[in-house]
C-alpha positions in Angstrom: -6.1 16.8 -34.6 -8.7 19.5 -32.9 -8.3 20.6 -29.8 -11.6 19.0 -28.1 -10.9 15.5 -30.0 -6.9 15.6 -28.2 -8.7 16.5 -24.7 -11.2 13.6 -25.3 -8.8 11.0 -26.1 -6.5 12.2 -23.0 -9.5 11.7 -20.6 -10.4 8.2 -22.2 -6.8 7.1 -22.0 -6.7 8.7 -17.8 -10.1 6.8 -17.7 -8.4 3.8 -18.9 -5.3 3.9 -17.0 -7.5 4.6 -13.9 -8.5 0.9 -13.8 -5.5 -0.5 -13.2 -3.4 -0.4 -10.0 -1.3 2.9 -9.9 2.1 3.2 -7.8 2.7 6.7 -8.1 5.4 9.1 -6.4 4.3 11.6 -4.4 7.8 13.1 -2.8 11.2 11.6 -3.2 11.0 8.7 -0.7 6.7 8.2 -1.0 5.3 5.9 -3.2 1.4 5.6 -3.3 -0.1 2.0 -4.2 -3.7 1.7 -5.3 -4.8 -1.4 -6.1 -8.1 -2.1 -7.9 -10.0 -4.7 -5.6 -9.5 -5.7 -1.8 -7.1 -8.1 -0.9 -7.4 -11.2 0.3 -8.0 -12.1 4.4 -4.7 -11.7 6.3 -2.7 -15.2 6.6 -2.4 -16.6 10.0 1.7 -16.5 11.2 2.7 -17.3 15.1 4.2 -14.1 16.5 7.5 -15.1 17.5 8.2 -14.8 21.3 8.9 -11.0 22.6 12.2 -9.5 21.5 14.3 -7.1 23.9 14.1 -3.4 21.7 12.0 -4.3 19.0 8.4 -4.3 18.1 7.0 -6.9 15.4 5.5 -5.6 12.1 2.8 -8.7 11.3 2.8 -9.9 7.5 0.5 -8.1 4.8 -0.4 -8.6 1.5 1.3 -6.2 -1.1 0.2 -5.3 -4.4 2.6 -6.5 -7.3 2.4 -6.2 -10.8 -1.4 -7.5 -11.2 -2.1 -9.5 -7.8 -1.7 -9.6 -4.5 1.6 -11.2 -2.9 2.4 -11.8 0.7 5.1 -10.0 2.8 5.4 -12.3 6.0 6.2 -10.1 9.1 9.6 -9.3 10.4 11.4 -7.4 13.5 11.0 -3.7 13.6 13.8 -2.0 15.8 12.4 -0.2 18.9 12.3 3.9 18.7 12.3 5.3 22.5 9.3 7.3 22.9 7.3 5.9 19.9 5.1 2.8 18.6 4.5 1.1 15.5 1.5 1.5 13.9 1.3 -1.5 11.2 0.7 -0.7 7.6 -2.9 -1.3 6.0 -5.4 -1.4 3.3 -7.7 1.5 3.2 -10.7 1.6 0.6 -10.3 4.9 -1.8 -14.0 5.3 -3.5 -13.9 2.0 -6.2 -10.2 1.2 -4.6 -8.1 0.7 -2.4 -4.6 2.2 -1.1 -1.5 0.9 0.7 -1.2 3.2 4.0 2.6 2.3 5.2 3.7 1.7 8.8 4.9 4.1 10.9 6.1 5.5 13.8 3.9 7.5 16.0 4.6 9.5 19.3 
């Protein structure tokens, strides 16, 4: 096979994988999710009353497999000096990507 026709298949098969939600590793522990439409409107939960040294982290919807699923919200422990800032959907030109929760100073 010529050179130019193995470099024109590559890009049509990147151009074909490229329209398809992507979870990709970017360092040991980071994991980047790019899902190919927006997801639906958060669901509704009742914030459970206030909880001595930790912070809640509300529910979200999570790209699995083809679709969204929903992660309901749970008990973060507390970090002295720091705050949670909740995880959320960001739009990436035609997509959109998973930025994960984290603590901030």
């Amino acid at each position: 096979m010529k050179t130019s026709a193995r470099f024109l298949l590559a890009h049509l098969v990147l151009a074909a994988v490229g329209t398809f939600a992507v979870a990709s590793p970017v360092s040991a522990r980071e994991v980047v999710v790019v899902a190919p439409h927006a997801p639906p409107v958060a669901r509704y939960e009742v914030v459970p009353a206030p909880r001595g040294g930790y912070v809640w982290d509300r529910g979200h919807w999570r790209w699995q497999h083809r679709g969204y699923v929903w992660v309901p919200g749970h008990w973060q422990r507390g970090r002295v000096g720091y705050h949670w800032r909740p995880g959320h959907w960001a739009r990436r030109g035609p997509n959109w990507v998973w930025v994960p929760g984290h603590w901030a100073r």
